[in-house]
C-alpha positions as a Python dict, from the first residue, in 0.01 Angstrom:
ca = {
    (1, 'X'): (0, 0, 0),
    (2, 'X'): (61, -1, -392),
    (3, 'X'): (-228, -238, -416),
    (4, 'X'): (-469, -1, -233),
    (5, 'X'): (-379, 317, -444),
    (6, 'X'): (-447, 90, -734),
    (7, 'X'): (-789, -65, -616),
    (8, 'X'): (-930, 307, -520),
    (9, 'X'): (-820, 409, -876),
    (10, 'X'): (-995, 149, -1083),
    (11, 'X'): (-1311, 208, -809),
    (12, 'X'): (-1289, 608, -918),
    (13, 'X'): (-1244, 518, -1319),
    (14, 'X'): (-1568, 330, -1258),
    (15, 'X'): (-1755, 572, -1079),
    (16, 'X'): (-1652, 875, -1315),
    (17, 'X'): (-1758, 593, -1629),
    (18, 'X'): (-2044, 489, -1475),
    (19, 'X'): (-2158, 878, -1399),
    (20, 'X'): (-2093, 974, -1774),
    (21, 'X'): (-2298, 707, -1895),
    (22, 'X'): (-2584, 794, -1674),
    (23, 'X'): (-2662, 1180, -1765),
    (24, 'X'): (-2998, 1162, -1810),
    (25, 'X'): (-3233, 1330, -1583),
    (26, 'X'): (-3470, 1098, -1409),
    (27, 'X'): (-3838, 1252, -1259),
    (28, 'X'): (-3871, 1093, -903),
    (29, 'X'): (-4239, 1171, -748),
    (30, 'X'): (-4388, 1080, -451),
    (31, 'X'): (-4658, 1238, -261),
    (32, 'X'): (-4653, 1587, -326),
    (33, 'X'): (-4295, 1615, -390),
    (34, 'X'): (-4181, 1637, -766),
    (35, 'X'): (-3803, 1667, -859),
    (36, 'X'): (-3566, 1554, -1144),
    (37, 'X'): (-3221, 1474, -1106),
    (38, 'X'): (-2948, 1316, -1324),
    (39, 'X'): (-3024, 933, -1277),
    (40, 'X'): (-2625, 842, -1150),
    (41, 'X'): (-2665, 1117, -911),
    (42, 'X'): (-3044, 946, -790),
    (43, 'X'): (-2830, 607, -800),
    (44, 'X'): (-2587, 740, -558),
    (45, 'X'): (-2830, 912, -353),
    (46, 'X'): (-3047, 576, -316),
    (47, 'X'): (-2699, 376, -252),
    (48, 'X'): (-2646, 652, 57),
    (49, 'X'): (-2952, 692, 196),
    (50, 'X'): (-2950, 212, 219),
    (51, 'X'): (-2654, 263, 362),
    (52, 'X'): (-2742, 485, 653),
    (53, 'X'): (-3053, 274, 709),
    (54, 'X'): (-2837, -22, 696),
    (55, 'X'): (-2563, 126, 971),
    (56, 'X'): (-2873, 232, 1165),
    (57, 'X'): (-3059, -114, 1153),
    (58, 'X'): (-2695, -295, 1223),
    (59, 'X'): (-2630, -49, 1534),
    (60, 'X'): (-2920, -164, 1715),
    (61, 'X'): (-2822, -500, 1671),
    (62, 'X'): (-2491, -466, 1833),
    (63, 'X'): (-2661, -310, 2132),
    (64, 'X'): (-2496, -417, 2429),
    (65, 'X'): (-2705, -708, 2644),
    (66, 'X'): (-2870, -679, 2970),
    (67, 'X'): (-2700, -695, 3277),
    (68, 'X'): (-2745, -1049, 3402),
    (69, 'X'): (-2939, -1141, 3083),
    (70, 'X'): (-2907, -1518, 3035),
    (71, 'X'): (-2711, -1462, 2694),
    (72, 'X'): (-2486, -1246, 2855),
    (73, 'X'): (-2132, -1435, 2894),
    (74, 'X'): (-1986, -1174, 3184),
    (75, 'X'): (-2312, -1247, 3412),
    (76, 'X'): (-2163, -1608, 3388),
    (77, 'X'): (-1836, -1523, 3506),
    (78, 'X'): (-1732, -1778, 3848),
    (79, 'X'): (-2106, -1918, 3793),
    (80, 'X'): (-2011, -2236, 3610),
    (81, 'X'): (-1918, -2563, 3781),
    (82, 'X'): (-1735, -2841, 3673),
    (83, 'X'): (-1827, -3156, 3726),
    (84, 'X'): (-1583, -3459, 3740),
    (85, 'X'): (-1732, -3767, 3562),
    (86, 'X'): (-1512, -4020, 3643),
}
């Protein structure tokens, strides 16, 4: 547990560093939208927005399959036969 407090407190040092060394203010425009913010706040911003995309993309993958879809292991259940070879 000692390990975890420490891990989350070097991850916050390096946020709060990397936030100080990234004051400046950074003009984003597209379309007819024109805004400035400071550029760590942007970087986080950018970093949140991928990573809603990326649980959003990675939730439709883990849809659950088809009933009786061939790739479906529980629509196999009592289906396969053993053969004896010998």
């Amino acid at each position: 547990m000692k390990s975890k407090a420490t891990a989350i407190t070097i991850l916050l040092l390096l946020v709060v560093v990397f936030t100080l060394q990234n004051t400046e203010d950074v003009s984003l425009r597209f379309l007819f939208w024109s805004f400035s913010l400071a550029r760590a706040l942007m970087v986080f911003l950018i970093l949140s927005v991928g990573m809603v995309i990326g649980l959003f993309i990675g939730s439709l993958s883990r849809r659950p399959p088809l009933p009786n879809h061939p790739q479906d292991p529980t629509s196999m259940k009592g289906k396969q036969e053993f053969r004896d070879e010998s």
